[in-house]
C-alpha positions in Angstrom: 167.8 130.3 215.5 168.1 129.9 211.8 169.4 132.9 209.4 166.4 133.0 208.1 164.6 133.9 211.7 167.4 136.3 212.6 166.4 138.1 210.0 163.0 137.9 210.7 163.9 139.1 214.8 165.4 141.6 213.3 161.9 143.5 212.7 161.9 144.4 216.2 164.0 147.2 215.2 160.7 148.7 214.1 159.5 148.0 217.4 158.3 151.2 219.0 155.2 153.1 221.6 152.7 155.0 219.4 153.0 158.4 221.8 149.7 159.4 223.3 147.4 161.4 220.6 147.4 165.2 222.5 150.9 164.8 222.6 151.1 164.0 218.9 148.6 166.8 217.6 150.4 169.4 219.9 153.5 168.7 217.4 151.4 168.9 214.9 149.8 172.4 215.2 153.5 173.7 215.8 154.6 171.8 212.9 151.9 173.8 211.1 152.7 176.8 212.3 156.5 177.0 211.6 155.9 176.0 208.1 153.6 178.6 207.9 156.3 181.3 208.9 158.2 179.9 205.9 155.6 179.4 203.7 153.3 181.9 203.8 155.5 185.1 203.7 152.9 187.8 203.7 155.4 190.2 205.1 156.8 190.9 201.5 153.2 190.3 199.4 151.7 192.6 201.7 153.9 195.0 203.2 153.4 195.8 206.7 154.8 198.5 209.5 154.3 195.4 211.8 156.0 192.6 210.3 155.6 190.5 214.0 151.8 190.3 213.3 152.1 189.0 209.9 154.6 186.8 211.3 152.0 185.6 213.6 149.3 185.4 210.7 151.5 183.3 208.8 151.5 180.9 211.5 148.0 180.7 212.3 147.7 180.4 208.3 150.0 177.6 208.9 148.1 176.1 211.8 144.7 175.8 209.7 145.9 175.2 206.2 148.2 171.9 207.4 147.5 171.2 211.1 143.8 171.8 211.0 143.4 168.4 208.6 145.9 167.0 210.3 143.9 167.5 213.7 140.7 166.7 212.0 141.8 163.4 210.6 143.6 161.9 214.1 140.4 162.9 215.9 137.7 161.5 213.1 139.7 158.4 211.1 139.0 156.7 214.4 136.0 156.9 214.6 134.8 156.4 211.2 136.8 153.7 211.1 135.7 151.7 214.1 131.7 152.6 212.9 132.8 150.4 209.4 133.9 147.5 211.7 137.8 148.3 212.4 139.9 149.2 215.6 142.3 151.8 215.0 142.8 153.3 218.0 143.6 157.5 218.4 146.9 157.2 219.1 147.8 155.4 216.1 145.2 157.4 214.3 147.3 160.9 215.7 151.0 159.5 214.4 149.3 158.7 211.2 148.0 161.6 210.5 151.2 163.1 211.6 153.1 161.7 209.6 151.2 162.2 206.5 151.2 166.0 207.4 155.7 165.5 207.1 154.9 163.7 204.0 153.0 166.6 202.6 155.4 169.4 204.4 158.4 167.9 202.6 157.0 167.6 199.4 156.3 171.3 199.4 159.7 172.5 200.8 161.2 170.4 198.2 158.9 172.0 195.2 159.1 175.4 196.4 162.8 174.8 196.2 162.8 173.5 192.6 160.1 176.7 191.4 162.8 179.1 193.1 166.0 177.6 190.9 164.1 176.8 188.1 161.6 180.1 187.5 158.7 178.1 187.7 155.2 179.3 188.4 153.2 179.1 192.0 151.3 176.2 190.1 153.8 174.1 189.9 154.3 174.0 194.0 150.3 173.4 194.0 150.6 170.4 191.1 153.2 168.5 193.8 150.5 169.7 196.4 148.1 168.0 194.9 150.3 165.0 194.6 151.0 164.7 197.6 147.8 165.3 199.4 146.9 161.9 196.7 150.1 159.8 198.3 149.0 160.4 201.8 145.6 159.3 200.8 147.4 156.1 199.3 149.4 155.7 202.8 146.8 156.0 204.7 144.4 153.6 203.3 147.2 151.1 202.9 147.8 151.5 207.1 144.4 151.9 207.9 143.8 148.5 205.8 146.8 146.9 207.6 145.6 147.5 211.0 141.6 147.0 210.5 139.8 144.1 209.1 137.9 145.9 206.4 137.3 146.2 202.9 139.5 148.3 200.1 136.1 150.1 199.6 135.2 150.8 203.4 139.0 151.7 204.5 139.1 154.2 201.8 136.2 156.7 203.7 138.6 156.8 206.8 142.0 157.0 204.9 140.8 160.0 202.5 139.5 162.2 205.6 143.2 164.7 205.6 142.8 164.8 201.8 139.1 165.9 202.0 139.8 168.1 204.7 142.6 170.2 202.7 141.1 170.2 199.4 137.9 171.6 201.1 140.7 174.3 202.5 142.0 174.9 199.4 138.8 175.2 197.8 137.3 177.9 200.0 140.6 180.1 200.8 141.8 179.0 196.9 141.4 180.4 193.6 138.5 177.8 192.5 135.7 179.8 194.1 136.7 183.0 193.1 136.8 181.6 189.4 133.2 180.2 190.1 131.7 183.2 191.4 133.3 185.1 188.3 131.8 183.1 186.3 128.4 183.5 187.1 127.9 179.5 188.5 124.2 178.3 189.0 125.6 177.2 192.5 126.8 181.4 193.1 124.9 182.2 196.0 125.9 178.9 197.2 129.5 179.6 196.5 130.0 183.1 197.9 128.3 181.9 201.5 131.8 179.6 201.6 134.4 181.4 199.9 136.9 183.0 201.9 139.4 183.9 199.1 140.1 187.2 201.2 140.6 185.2 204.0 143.7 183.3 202.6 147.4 183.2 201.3 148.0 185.0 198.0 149.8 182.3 196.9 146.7 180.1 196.9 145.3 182.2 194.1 147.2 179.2 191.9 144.6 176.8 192.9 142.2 176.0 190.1 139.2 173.7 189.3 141.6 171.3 187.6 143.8 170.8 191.1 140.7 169.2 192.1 140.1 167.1 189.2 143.0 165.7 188.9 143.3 165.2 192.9 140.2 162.6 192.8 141.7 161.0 189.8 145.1 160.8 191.5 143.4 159.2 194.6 141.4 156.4 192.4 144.4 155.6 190.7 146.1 155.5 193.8 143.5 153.3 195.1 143.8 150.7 192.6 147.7 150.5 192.7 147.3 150.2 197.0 144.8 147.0 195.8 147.2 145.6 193.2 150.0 145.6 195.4 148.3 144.0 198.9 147.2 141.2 196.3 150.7 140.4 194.8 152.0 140.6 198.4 149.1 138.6 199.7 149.4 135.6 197.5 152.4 133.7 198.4 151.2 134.1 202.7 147.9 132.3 201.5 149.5 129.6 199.3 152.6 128.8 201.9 150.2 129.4 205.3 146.7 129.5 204.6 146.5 133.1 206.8 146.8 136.7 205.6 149.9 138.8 205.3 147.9 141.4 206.6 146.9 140.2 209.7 150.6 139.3 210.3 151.3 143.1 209.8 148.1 144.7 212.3 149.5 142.0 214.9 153.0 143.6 214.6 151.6 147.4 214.2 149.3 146.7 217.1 152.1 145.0 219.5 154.8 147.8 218.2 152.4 150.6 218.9 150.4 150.0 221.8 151.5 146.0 222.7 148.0 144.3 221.8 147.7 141.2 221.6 146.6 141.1 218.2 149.7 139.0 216.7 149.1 136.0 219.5 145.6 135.6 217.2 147.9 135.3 214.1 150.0 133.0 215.5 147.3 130.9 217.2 146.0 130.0 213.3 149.6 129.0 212.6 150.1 127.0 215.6 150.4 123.3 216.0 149.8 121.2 219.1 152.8 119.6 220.7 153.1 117.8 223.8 156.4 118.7 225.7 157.8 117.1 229.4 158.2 120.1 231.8 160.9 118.9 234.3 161.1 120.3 237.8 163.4 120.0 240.6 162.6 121.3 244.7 164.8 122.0 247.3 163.1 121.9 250.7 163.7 122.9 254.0 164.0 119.8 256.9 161.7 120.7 260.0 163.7 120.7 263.1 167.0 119.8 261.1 169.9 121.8 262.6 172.4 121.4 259.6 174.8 123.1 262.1 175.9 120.0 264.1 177.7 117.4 264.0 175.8 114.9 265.9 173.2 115.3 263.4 175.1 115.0 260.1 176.7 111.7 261.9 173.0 110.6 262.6 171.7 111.4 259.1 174.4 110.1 257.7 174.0 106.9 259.6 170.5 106.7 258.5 171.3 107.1 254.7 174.4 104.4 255.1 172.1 102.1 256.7 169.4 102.5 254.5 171.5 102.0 251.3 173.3 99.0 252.7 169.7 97.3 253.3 168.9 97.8 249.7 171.9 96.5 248.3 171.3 93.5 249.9 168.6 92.9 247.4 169.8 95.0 244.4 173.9 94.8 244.7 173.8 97.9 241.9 172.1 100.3 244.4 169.7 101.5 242.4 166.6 100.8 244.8 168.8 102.6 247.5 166.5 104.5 249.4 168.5 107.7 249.4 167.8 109.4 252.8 164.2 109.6 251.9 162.7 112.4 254.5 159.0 111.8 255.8 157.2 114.3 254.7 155.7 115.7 258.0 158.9 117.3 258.3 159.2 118.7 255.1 159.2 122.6 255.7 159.6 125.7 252.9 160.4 125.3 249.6 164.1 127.5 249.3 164.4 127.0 245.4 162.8 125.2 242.6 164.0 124.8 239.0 161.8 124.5 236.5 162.4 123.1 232.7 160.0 123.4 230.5 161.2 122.4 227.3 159.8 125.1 226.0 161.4 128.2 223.6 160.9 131.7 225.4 159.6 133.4 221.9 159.6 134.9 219.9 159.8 138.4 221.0 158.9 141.0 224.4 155.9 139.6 225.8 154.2 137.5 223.1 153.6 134.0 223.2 156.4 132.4 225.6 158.7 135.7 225.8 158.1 136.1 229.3 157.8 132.4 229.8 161.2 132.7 232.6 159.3 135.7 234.4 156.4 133.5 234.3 157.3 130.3 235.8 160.0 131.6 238.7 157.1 133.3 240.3 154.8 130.6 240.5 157.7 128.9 242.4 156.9 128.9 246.6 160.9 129.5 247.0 163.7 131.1 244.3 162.9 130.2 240.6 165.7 129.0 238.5 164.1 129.1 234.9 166.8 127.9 233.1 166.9 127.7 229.2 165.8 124.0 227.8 166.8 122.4 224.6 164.5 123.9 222.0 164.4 126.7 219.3 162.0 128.9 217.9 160.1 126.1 216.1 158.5 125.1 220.1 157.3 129.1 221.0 154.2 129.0 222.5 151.4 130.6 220.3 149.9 132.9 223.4 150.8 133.8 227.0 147.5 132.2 228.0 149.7 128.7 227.5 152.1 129.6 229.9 149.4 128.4 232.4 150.0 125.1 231.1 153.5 124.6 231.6 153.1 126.3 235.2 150.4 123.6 236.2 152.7 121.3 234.8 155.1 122.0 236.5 153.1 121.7 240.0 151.9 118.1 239.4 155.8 117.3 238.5 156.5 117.1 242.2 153.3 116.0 243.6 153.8 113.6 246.2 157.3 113.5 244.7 159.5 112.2 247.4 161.7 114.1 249.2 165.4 112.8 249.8 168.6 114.1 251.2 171.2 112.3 249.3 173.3 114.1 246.1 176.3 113.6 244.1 179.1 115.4 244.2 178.7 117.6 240.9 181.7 116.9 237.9 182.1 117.5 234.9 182.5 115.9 231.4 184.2 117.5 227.9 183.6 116.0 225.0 184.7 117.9 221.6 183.4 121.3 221.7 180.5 120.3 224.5 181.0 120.2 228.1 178.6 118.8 231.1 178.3 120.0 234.6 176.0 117.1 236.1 174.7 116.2 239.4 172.2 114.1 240.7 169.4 114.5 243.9 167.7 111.4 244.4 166.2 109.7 241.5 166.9 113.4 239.3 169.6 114.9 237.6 170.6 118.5 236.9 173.0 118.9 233.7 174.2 121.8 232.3 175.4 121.6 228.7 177.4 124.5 226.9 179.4 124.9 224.0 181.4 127.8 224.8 183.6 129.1 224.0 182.6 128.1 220.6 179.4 130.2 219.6 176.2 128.5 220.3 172.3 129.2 220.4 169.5 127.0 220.6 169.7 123.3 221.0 167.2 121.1 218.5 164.5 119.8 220.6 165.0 116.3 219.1 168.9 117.0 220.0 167.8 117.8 223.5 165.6 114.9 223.5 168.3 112.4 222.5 170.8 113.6 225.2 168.5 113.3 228.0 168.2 110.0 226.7 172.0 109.0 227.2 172.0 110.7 230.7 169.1 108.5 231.5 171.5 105.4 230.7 173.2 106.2 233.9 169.9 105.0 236.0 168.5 108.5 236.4 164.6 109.2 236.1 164.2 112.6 235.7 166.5 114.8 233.9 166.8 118.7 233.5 169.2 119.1 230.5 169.6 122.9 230.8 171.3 124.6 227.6 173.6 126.9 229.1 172.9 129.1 226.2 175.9 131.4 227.1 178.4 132.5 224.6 177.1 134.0 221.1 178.5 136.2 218.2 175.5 137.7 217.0 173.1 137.5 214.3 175.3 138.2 211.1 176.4 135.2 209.0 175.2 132.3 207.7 175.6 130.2 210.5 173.9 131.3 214.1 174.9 128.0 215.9 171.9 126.8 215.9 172.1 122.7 216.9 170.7 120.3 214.7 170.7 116.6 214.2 173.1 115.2 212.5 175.4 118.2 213.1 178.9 117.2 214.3 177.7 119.3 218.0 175.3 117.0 218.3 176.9 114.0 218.3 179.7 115.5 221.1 176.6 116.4 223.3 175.5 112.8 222.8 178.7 112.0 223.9 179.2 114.2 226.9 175.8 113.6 228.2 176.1 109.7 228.1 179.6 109.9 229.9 178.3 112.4 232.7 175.1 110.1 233.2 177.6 107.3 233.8 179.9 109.3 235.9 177.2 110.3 238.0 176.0 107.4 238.8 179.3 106.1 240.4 179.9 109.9 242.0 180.1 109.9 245.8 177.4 110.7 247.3 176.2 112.5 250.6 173.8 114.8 252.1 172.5 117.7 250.0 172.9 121.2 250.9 171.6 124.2 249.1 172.4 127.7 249.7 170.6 131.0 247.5 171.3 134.4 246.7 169.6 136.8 243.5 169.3 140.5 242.9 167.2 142.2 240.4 169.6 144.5 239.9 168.6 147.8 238.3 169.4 147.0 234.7 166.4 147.5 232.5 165.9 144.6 229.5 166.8 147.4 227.0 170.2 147.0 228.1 169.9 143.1 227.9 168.8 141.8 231.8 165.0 140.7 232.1 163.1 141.3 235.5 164.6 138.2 237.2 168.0 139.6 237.3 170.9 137.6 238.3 170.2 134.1 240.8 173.0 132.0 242.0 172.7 128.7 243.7 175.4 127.0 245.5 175.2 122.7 246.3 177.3 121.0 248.7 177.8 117.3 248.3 180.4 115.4 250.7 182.6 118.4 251.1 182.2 119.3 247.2 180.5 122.6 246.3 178.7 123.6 242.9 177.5 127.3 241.8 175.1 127.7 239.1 174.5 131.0 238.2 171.3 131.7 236.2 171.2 135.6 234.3 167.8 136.0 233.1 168.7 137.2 229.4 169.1 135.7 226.0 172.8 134.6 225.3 176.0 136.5 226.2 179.4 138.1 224.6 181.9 136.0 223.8 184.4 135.3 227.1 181.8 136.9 229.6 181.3 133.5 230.8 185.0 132.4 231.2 184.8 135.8 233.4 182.3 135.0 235.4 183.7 131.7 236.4 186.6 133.1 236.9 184.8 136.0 239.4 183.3 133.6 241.2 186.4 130.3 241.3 187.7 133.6 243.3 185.5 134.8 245.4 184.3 131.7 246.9 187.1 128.6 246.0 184.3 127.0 244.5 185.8 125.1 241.1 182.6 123.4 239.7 180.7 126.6 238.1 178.7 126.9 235.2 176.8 130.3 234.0 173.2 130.3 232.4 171.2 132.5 230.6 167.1 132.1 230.7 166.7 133.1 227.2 164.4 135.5 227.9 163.0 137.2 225.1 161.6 140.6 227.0 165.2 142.1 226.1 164.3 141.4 222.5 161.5 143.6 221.9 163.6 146.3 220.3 166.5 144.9 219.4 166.7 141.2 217.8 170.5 141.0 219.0 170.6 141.8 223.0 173.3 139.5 224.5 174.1 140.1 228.0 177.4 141.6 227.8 176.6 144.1 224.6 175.1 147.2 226.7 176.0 146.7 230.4 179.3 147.1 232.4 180.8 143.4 232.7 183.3 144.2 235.5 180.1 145.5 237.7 178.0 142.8 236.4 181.2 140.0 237.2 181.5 141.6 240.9 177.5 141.7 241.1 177.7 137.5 240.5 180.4 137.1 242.9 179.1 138.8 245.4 175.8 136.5 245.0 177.9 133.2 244.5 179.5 134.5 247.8 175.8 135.1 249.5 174.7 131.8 248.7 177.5 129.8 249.7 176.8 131.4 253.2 173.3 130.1 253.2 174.1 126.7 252.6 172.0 124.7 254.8 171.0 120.4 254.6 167.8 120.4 252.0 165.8 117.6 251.0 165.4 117.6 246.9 162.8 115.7 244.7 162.4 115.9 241.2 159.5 114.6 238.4 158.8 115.0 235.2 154.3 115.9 233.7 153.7 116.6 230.0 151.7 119.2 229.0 150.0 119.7 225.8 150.4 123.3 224.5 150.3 125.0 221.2 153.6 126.0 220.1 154.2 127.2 216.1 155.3 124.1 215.0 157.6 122.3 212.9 158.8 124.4 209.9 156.5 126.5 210.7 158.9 129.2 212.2 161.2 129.1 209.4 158.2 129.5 206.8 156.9 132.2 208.4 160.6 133.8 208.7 160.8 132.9 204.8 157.6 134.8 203.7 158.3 137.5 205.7 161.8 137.7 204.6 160.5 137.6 200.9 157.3 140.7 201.4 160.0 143.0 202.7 162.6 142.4 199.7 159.9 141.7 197.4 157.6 143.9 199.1 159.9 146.7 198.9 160.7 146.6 195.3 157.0 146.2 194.0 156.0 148.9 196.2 158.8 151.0 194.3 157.4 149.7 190.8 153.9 150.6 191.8 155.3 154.0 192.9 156.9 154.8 190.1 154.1 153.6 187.8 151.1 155.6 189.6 153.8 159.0 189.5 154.0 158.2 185.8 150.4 158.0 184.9 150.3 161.6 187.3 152.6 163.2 185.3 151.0 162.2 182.1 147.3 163.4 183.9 148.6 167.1 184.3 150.2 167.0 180.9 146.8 165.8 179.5 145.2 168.4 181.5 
């Protein structure tokens, strides 16, 4: 991950669940009625030997003057708005309307504050009404146009429903009709059969026919300025992209709110077909195979000596050495699979690939080990619906794959800051690259690419090249760690990965035996551990033992992993151990920095993955392994394509932020200069 995308993950801070709409209104109508008790003090206009019933009057004053609109707009915006062709739904329609009515709340604390210092007159605290009734129009159309496809002119009707709804308050409990009906208006009869100017607050006696003039002027200015800035904002998104900055934004709103899938569509238009090699390795049970004995290790092992010595009579290098191939009538339940698709589990909860780990362990007959692959955020998958995909890919990897017995004993290679745990099952290999403790996150896919390449030199067919992906500092600073061609990281992964695909293939080898454990423990991805929990696998080769211990979530603390390979060197003796994470992004749907490590207790979760490393060493029993490698063509967001989108994103909200404050202050300007005119 670039700066540039950290930033841009760092909008899932704004990630949040739109709260169901009764519950929303409920607040609300209280909200309404407690500013009522501090509003509307009819105690002292009126006088009263029963001040508790004008207390209560003020509230229910309170609950029709500023919740009634506020009810009336979450319960009809939706529907308005959905007969013109959009789809905001009534819980996003309740919050809305909610929080315009703590827009308009504040603004009249705030000028009934000023009138009290200053000596100014009730007008004044209905002038800033009036302004504010004309700003929540403004918000609303501007959300209502972010989350539904419509036009300026057709999002208005819905967005000016809680203005219309208290200026028609206001103009039957106000001032205004009480002026017409003085006045002797044609409309009279008319007039009196609405007004209710007995009915309301004293205070609204301020309201006059010019509130209401200058209200639709406000909101038609407002209206314009909403247009002028979505059409500065919009350019750049349709010159860089082709697609609409607005969509980008009802994608987000709908996943933040109520976890649509509206931003897969947005991303689907961006995306770019790539064909990637997903890499799977299986670990099967032997039918009728008692591990347990000696007799039939000797016999096995007999078999494999024999079989190998035959071969290299014809090919002196071994490389057509049959490897204790197993027929595959006796080939019994799969124990554990790992899966590689080099694919990058993104961008964020459940969109696209961010369950991708979840995903493919459970399509796995045994224990899924989803490991993380070499690849950024450049190779997300566009939609979850490609996931399928990678899964069948997956399957026709190992069919009619052949089975062997034989391994390597597992070693490990250092070059500069990389390091290589690598061990071979038949014709595949399984490497773990890190960088730690150096600070690392994703590997290039062409980096990837180009190491599996030198492994490959060692006379290896299928590789999994897992990047470990375990030891981060976070998302400030220039550099996230991020490995790219032509880095100096690349080159001692080159390095590493060519010397552990030589070493390798010279290794000892013997029969293969593969013992599991995993919990899902009960820590919830908000505190950085996806659904998968914690897996541990444990090989033995010739007396030689391996853990690899697979966290599903996306990086960890700095020294976390030197701590769990220390927990687990103790608990079990066992020297070769490397830690994983799956790079899940589920634990990033709030929070774009998440490490494991940041929000849980290490020392429980270092005992948790020793007492799993120790679980699976005691279920070590003789496996047969096979391993392939099946491309599948996806549609991921491309090359560049990640860090253009993270670019124009980046730019709306700086940029985006500072017009909207110049259009702001411009339409408050021309407001103030209105009432003066007026």
């Amino acid at each position: 991950m670039t700066a540039t995308q950290g930033r841009l993950a760092g909008l899932s801070k704004f990630i949040f669940r739109a709260p169901r709409w009764p519950r929303t209104l409920a607040f609300a109508v209280l909200l309404g009625g407690l500013t009522g008790i501090a509003v509307f003090d009819s105690a002292s206009t009126m006088g009263s030997r029963y001040p508790v019933l004008l207390v209560g009057q003020d509230a229910w004053q309170g609950i029709v003057f500023l919740g009634a609109p506020t009810v009336v707009a979450a319960l009809t915006t939706t529907t308005v708005d959905r007969a013109l062709g959009g789809s905001l739904t009534y819980n996003r329609s309740a919050l809305l309307a909610l929080l315009c009515e703590l827009f308009v709340v504040v603004v009249l604390v705030v000028a009934g504050v000023f009138a009290a210092v200053f000596g100014l007159s009730q007008r004044f605290v209905f002038d800033a009404l009036v302004v504010a009734l004309a700003s929540i129009f403004a918000l609303r159309l501007l959300a209502v146009l972010a989350v539904s496809r419509v036009s300026v002119p057709a999002a208005s009707v819905p967005a000016l429903v809680q203005t219309a709804v208290a200026a028609v308050l206001l103009f039957v409990y106000g001032g205004t009709a009480r002026l017409l009906i003085d006045g002797g208006s044609a409309y009279e009869a008319y007039v009196v059969f609405l007004s209710r100017t007995d009915h309301g607050p004293p205070v609204f006696d301020a309201v006059t026919l010019d509130h209401f003039l200058l209200l639709g002027a406000l909101c038609l200015l407002y209206a314009v300025a909403v247009w002028g800035f979505l059409v500065a904002v919009e350019r750049p998104w349709r010159r860089a992209l082709d697609v609409s900055v607005l969509d980008f934004i009802r994608g987000f709103i709908g996943y933040a709110a109520e976890e649509s899938r509206d931003l897969e569509e947005f991303f689907e238009r961006l995306g770019q077909e790539a064909v990637v090699p997903v890499s799977a390795l299986s670990f099967r049970v032997i039918e009728g195979d008692d591990a347990g004995t000696e007799a039939d290790d000797a016999e096995a092992d007999a078999a494999s000596d024999d079989a190998a010595a035959d071969a290299a009579n014809d090919d002196p290098d071994g490389v057509a050495a049959d490897g204790g191939r197993v027929d595959p009538g006796r080939l019994g339940a799969e124990k554990a699979r790992f899966v590689l698709p080099m694919i990058h589990p993104g961008p964020l909860g459940e969109i696209g690939g961010g369950d991708l780990p979840r995903r493919v362990a459970l399509s796995a007959e045994g224990i899924g080990f989803p490991p993380h692959a070499t690849a950024g955020h450049d190779f997300n998958l566009v939609s979850e619906s490609e996931v399928d995909c990678v899964i069948d890919a997956a399957d026709r990897a190992l069919d009619g794959a052949a089975f062997r017995r034989e391994g390597t004993v597992p070693l490990s290679v250092e070059a500069g800051e990389s390091s290589v745990l690598a061990q071979r099952f038949g014709d595949a290999a399984l490497a773990v690259s890190t960088f730690a403790p150096g600070s690392a996150d994703d590997v290039d896919f062409a980096v990837g690419q180009s190491a599996m390449a030198e492994l490959r030199s060692g006379g290896v067919e299928d590789v999994l090249l897992v990047d470990g992906h375990n030891c981060h500092t976070g998302l400030s600073g220039a550099d996230l760690g991020h490995v790219t061609p032509g880095s100096e990281r690349s080159y001692d992964l080159y390095e590493a990965a060519g010397s552990a695909g030589e070493a390798a293939a010279a290794a000892e080898r013997g029969r293969t035996e593969l013992g599991v454990a995993w919990e899902p423990t009960d820590w919830t991805p908000e505190e950085g551990i996806g659904p998968l929990g914690v897996r541990v696998a444990v090989t033995r080769v010739a007396g030689v033992e391996a853990a690899y211990v697979l966290i599903d979530g996306n990086n960890m603390v700095p020294g976390l992993r030197e701590d769990l390979l220390a927990a687990v060197r103790e608990a079990t003796g066992i020297d070769r151990v490397e830690v994983m994470t799956t790079d899940n992004h589920v634990v990033n749907r709030t929070r774009a920095d998440n490490r494991v490590g940041l929000e849980i207790d290490v020392d429980r979760l270092a005992e948790t993955v020793a007492s799993l490393a120790v679980g699976a060493r005691e279920d070590l029993e003789h496996v047969a392994v096979a391993g392939g490698t099946e491309h599948a063509t996806v549609t991921v967001f491309g090359n560049d394509r990640t860090e253009t989108l993270a670019t124009q994103a980046n730019a709306a909200i700086s940029l985006g932020a500072a017009l909207a404050a110049a259009v702001t202050l411009f339409a408050m300007s021309v407001s103030v200069l209105l009432f003066f005119l007026t």
